[in-house]
Each structure stands twice: as structure tokens, then as C-alpha cells.
N, C-alpha and C positions, 0 to 999 in steps of 0.2 A: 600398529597403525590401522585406520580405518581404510580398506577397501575402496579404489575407485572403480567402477565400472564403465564403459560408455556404449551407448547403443547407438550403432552407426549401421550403414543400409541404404538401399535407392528411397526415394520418394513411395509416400503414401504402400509400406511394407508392415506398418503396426508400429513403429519405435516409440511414439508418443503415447499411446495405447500402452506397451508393455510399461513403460516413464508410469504412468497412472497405478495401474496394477501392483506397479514391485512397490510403489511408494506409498501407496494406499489412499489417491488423494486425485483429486483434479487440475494439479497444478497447470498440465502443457494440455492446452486446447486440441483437439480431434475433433475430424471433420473427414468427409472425404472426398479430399482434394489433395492432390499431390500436392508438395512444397509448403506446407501450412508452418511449420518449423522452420524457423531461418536465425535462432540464436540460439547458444548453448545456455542450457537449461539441467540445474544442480538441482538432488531432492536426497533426501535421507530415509532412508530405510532400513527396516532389519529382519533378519532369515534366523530363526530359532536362536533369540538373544546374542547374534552376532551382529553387530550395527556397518551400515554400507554406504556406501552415495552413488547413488547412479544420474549419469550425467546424457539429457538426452538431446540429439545432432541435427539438424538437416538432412535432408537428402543427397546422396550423392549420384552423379550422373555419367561423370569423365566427360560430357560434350560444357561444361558450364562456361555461363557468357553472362554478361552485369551487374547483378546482385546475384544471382547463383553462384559465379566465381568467389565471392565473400564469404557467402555462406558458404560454399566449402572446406573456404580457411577455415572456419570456424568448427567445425567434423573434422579435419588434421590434425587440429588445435585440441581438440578434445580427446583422440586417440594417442597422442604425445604423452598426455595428462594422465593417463587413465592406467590401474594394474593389470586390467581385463578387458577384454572389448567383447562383446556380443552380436557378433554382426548377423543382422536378422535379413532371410529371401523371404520369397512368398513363394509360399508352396505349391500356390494354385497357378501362377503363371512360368514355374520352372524358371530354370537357369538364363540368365540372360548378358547381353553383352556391358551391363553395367556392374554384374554382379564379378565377374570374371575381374573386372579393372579395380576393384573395391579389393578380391581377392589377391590381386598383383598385388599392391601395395602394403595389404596387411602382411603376407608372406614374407618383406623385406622390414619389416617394425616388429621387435624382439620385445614381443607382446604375448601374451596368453591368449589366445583367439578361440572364439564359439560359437560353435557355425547354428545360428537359430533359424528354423524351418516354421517358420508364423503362417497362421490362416490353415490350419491342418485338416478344419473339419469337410469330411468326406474323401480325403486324399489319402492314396496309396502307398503303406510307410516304404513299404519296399522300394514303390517308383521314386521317392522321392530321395531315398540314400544314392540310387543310382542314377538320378538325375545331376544332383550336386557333389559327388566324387570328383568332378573334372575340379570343382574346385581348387582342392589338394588341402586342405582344413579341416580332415578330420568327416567322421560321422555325423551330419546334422542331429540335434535335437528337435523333435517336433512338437511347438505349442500350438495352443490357441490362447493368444494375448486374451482377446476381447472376453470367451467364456472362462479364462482362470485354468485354461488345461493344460497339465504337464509343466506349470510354475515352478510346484516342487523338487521334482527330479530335477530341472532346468538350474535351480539355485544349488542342488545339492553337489552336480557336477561342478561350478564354476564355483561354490566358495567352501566345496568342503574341504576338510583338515587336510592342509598341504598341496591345495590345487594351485594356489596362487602364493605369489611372494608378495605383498604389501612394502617392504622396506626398499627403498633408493639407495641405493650407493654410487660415491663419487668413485674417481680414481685408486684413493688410498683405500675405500675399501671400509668405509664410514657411512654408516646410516647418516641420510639429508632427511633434513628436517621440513614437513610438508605444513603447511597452513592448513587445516581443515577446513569443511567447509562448516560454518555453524551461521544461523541469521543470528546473531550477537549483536550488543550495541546500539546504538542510537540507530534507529530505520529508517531510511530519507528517501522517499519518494520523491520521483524526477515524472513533471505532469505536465500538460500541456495539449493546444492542436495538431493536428500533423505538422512533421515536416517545419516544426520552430526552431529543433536543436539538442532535444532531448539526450539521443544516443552518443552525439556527437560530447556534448556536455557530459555524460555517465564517461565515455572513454578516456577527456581529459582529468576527471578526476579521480580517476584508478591511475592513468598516466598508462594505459596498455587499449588493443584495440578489440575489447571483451565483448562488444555486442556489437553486428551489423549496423554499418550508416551506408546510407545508401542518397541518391538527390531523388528520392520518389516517397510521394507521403505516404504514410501508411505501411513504412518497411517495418518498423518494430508490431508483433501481435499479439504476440504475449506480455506477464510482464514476471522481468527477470529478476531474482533475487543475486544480489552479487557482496557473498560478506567477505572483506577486508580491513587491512590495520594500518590506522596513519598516526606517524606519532606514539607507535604503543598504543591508539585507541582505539577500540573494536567499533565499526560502520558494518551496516548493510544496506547498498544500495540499490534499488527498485528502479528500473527501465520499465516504462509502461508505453501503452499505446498510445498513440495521440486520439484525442474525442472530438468527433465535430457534432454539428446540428442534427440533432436526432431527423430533421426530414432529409440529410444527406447519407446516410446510413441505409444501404440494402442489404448487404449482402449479409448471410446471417455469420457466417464467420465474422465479419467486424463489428458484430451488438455483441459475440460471444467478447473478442477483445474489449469492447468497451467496458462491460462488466468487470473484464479480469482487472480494469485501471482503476475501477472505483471499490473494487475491494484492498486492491494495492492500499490507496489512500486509508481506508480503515484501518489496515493494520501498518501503515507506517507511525512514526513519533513526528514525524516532519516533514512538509511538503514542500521541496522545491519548483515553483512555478515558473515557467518557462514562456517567454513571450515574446514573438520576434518582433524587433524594434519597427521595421521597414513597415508591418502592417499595424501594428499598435492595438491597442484595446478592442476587440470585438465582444458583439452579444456573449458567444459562446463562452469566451475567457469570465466572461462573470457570473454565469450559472455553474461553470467549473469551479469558480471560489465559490460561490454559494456552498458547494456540496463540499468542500475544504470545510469553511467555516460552523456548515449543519453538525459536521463529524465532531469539528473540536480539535483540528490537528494545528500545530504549531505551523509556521508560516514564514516562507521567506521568496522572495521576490527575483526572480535573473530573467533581465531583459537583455535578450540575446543577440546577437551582431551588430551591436556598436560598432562596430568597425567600418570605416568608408565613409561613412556617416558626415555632411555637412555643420556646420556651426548652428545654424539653421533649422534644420532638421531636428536636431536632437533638441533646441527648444521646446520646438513643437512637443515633441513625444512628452519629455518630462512635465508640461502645461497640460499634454493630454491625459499622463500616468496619476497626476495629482486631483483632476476632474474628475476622473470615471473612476479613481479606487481609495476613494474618501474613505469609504467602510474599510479599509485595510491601512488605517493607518500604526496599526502597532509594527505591521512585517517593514524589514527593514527592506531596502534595494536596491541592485547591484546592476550595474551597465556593465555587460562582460562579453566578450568575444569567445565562445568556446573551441573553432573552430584555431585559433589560436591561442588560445588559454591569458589573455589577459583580463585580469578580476576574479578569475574561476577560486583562486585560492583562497579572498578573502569570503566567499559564501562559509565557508568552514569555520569561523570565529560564530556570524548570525546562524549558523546551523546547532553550534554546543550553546551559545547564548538563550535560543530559543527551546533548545529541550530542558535546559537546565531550570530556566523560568516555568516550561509547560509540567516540571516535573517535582514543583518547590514542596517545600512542607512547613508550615508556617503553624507554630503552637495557637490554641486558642486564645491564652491571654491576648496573645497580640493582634489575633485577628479583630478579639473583642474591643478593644485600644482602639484598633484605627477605623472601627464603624462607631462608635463613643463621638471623635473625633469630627467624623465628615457629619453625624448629626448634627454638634454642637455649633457645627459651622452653618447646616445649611437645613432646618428642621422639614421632617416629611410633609406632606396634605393633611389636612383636616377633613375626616370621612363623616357624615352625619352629626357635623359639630363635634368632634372628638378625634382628638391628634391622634397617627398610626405610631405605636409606640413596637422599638427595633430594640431587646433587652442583649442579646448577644450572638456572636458572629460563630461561625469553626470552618475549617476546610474539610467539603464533604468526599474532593475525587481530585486526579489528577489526570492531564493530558487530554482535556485542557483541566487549568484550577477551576473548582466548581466552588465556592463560597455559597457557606448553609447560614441564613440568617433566622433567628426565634422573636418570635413576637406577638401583636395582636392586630387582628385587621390588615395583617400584610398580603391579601388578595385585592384589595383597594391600589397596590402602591403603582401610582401611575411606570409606563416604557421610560419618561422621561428621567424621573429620581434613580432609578436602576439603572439607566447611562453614566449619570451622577457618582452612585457608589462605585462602577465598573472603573471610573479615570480616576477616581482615589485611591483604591488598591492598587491599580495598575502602578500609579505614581507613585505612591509609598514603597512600596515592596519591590518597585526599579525590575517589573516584569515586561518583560519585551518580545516581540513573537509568537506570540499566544492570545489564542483568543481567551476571556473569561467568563463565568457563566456565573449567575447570583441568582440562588434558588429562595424561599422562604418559606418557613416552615409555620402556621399559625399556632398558637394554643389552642385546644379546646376547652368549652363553656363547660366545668361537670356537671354544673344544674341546667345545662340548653334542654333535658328532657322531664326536669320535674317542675309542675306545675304545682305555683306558692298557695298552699290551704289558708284559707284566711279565718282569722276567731271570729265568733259571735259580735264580737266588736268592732272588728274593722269593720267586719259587712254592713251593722248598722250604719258605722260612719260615714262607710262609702254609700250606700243609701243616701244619708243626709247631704252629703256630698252632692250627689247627683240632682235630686230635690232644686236643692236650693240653684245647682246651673238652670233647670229649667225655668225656674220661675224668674229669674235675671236676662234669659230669652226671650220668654214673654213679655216684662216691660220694652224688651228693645222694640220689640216686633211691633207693641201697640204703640211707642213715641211717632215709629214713622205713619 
């Protein structure tokens, strides 16, 4: 089985940093700022063709108190999880009373533990084995995360042949079978403003409490990749940060999260939007679809805490949800309660409905068929006295469908006719949840560059031609 690792450690010690390094990627944000971590964060990596996951934590303190206490759970929850733990000090500030209390509790978890010495540069290797002894964990290792130093040796002790047991066993004494972590499956991005319900929503639909929720916006900062199987069906679910109005945005850690959401959104299949009923449509929520819709990603709609809600009230909203998200009329929408899970389950029907549409393959004949069709019904403009003639259709992309149309003049064809063909296909081919895109491809003219030689004879003709308009000009000229 594949190797879990997890890097666990006080606040602002390098864990996110080394998260980057062993995985080879930018997934968990760094900065430097204590606490910038506050969800468990899965990456795959591999050490000389041996594949790993390293799972990376929060900070831990021993004094935690309101969303610190969470995010703890969440560092426990991950050393449970894990074959090996890495628990990384800082080298430069020695041993301390947080490190000691990390120490306790690793000592009593029948764990493979690895005492990593980060921030090494200019420190003294000797002070520093005789620094953290008290620990009772063994010899530190000393890296330096940020410059790539002592990576090697670091991987060689923790995953070489026979350092670690990978395999679980129950009572009898049987390998348990672990779910890997793989991004597999339909990818569903969970989006929205702070503080709508996103996390809250990600936990009921795992049915566990996999990512801090907290009552403060802006607890989610990164965004979490979380694959699971429902059903037999492989998901990966996407926790992202909530976005506001770029003029509400200082601090540069939260433009770094905002970035990490809008890359989320690019590579998901599906974007669940999140919208708390109580405040309804704003600005933001629709330059948020905008950037949904620019990408092309399939679409579905959870207006969040319905619940409490007057008779009244929730007119309003749905008068107001039908006004401001006209442009969204293919995502379907769900009034749901996450914080109790009523509605939560039906998203999952509009989540396979809308990849399966975003993801169709449709032979040519038939694409050709049913543009034949919407012409016959409803003929294009006439550009320069001569109809835009549409010879035949194919599916150029998926996610979203991109419909490639051949023909002539089709640089002429008005927004409006292409709305036109858009609700045809849509309607024929019974697609839903997905935006669609109609591209057109002109002909070219092969003679647009040769200039027609004319005989001896036309030219006189056209000569005489010409002749005789002027002379039928000059009678006009001289009547008046």
C-alpha cells in the first residue's frame, strides 16, 4: 500500500513549505504568518519510483481556544491517519514548551515518528541534537525545507526498505483495506462568499467533519482537494475560500487564497455555488458566475439555510433568484439546509446529470441533423444581399460542449442567432447544467488572392461598356 505521511509541528515551523517541496507543487499557501494552515491538506508524491502521500496540519500549541481547538482536531485526525509522522521544530528557536507537549502525545501513538530539525541554515548540528534529546524521539534530522537541503537523506531514513509498515491490521490480524487518496471522478467545486456554508456543506456531504467550520468568514484558505466514493462512484471534492469584492481584499494571504479558488474552479468538472438565502444575490455572487461561466464549468446552484425561513421570505428570494440569474437558467436549484442536511443529497442527482451533459459525445451526423433542422425552422440574416449559409455542425471540446459550425459568411452571424442555435441543441440533446459554446469555422475563398486576367476581348467590352455609361450620364446631366 501507498505510504501516509503527515507533517505535524507548532505554527509557522516550515510544514507547509516542506507539503510544497516533497510534493513538488504549490498546493498549501505559505506565508509568514503563524496559523496560515487550519485544514488537512492530502498531495502525492514520489521518492526514487516509490509513490507517498503526505498529508499536511495545522499548527499545534496545547494552549488552543476557538477555531485553534478545530484545527487541532484536525493535526490528531491526521496523525491517526497517517504510517509516519514527521514532526518538524525549528531549529533556530530550540526546544520549546509546545514542542515538548506535541512530543508527549506522539510518544503514547504507536506511530513511526521523525524528529525533523527545519530552518538548519547557520545552526549548530551538534547544539541542535543536544537541544532536542529532551524530547526522547530519536536523533533529529536537519533540513532546510525552503533551500531543498537534506530532502534526500530526510526521505531515505523515513521510507527506505523496511523503515515503515504501510499495512493496517485489524484484531485477527488481516490487512484493512485503506481508500487511497487519488483526485479521481467527477470534481466538484464547492464556491461561493465567506461565511455562506461552503465547509459546512463539504462536511455534510462526506457525512464526516473533514474540513474546519468555524462562525468566522474567511476560516477556509486554501482549497482542499477531498476524493471519496459514494455509491461505488469516485468524487473529489474542492473546499475553497470564500471571494469577496476585490476592494475588500488586503491582506495578501487572502488574494493568495482567492487565486487558489479560482484555480480550484478551472480544474474542477462542476461547480457547486453556494448562496446564503438570508442575504440573497449580491454584486459579487455574479462576477463569481461570470468567472464560472467564462471557464465553461458545469453548474448547479445550493441556496443555503433555508431553514427558519418565513413563507414570505423565501418568495422573496426565489422572485429575487429568477431576476438577477436569468443568464443561469440551464443550473438547476436546490434550497437546502447544510447545517442540517436537508436537500444536501438531492445536489448529487444535478451534479452526475450536469457532468454527464458537460461531458456528452454526440456523432457528427447528428450534430449535422439537428443544425439542418433549426435552420429549416428559423433561416440566418441575409449579409450583403446573400443568405449566411451553415453546411454542417461536429463537437469540437467537452466541459463545457463546444459545437464547431462550417460554412460561409459565418463572421456576419449576429449574438442573437447563436442564442438561437444554443436553446436548440440544448433542447434536443436534453443537456442541462452546462453552459454551451458555438464556435464557426468560415471557408476560405481559393481565388480571394488571384486577380481575374481579362482577354483582349472582355477589356474591349468593358471599354464599351464603360463608354456608353458615360454618355447615358451626360444625357442625364444635360436634361436637368
Amino acid at each position: 500500500m501507498v505510504p501516509v505521511i503527515a507533517l505535524v509541528g507548532r505554527p509557522n515551523v516550515g510544514k507547509s513549505t516542506l507539503f510544497n517541496r516533497l510534493t513538488k507543487s504549490r498546493d498549501a499557501i505559505v506565508a509568514d504568518v503563524a496559523g496560515l494552515t487550519r485544514d488537512r491538506q492530502y498531495g502525492e508524491a514520489v521518492w526514487q519510483g516509490q509513490p507517498y502521500i503526505v498529508v499536511d496540519t495545522g499548527g499545534l500549541t496545547g494552549d488552543e481556544h476557538g477555531i485553534d481547538t478545530i484545527m487541532a482536531g484536525q493535526s490528531l485526525q491526521a496523525i491517526e491517519e497517517a504510517d509516519a509522522v514527521l514532526f518538524l521544530v525549528d531549529a533556530r528557536s530550540g526546544r520549546t514548551a509546545g514542542d515538548e507537549m506535541i512530543a508527549e502525545h506522539l510518544r503514547k501513538r504507536d506511530k513511526h515518528v521523525f524528529l525533523i530539525a527545519n530552518k538548519l541554515d547557520g545552526a549548530d548540528q551538534d547544539s541542535i541534537i543536544g537541544e532536542f534529546a529532551a524530547l526522547g524521539l530519536g536523533q533529529p534530522i536537519g533540513i532546510a525545507a525552503a533551500h531543498g537541503r537534506n530532502i534526500n537523506p530526510m526521505l531515505q531514513a523515513v521510507l527506505g526498505e523496511g523503515n515503515i509498515e504501510t499495512e493496517e491490521r485489524d484484531e485477527n490480524g488481516e490487512i484493512i483495506e485503506r481508500l487511497q487518496v487519488e483526485p479521481i471522478g467527477t470534481k466538484i467545486a464547492v464556491i461561493g462568499r465567506p461565511n455562506v456554508g461552503k465547509s459546512t456543506l463539504v462536511n455534510r456531504m462526506l457525512g464526516e467533519d473533514r474540513v474546519v467550520v468555524f462562525d468566522q468568514a474567511g476560516t477556509t484558505r486554501d482549497s482542499i482537494y477531498i476524493p471519496y466514493e459514494r455509491h461505488d462512484k469516485p468524487y473529489t471534492l474542492i473546499d475553497t475560500a470564500g471571494v469577496r469584492r476585490r476592494g475588500k481584499v488586503f491582506e495578501a494571504i487572502e488574494k493568495f487564497s482567492v487565486i487558489k479558488t479560482l484555480q480550484a474552479i478551472q480544474d474542477a468538472n462542476v461547480v457547486i455555488f453556494v448562496v446564503d438565502a438570508r442575504d440573497g444575490i449580491v454584486e459579487q455572487d455574479l462576477h463569481l458566475l461570470g468567472f464560472v461561466l467564462e471557464a465553461g464549468r458545469a453548474l448547479v446552484i445550493a441556496i443555503n439555510k433555508w431553514d427558519g425561513m418565513d413563507q414570505s421570505e423565501k418568495e422573496y428570494v426565489k422572485t429575487e433568484l429568477q431576476r438577477r440569474l436569468i443568464f443561469t437558467q440551464f443550473a438547476d436549484q436546490h434550497f437546502i439546509s447544510a447545517l442540517h442536511g436537508s436537500g444536501v443529497g438531492l445536489l448529487y442527482k444535478s451534479v452526475d446529470q450536469a457532468f454527464e451533459s458537460a461531458m456528452t459525445k454526440i456523432p457528427t451526423k447528428r450534430m449535422t441533423e439537428i443544425l439542418e433542422a433549426a435552420v429549416a425552422e428559423h433561416q440566418p440574416p441575409m449579409v450583403n444581399g446573400r443568405r449566411i449559409k451553415m453546411r454542417y455542425a461536429h463537437l469540437g471540446g467537452s466541459n463545457p460542449p463546444i459545437i464547431v459550425i462550417h460554412g460561409n459568411q459565418l463572421d456576419a452571424v449576429p449574438r442573437s442567432y447563436t442564442r438561437y442555435l444554443e436553446n436548440v441543441f440544448r433542447k434536443v440533446l436534453k443537456l442541462a447544467g452546462t453552459p454551451i459554446r458555438v464556435e464557426y469555422k468560415s471557408g476560405d475563398n481559393p481565388y480571394a488572392d488571384q486577380k481575374n486576367k481579362l482577354s483582349e476581348r472582355q477589356v474591349n467590352k468593358k471599354r464599351r461598356l464603360m463608354s456608353h455609361h458615360k454618355k447615358a450620364e451626360k444625357k442625364r446631366r444635360d436634361k436637368r
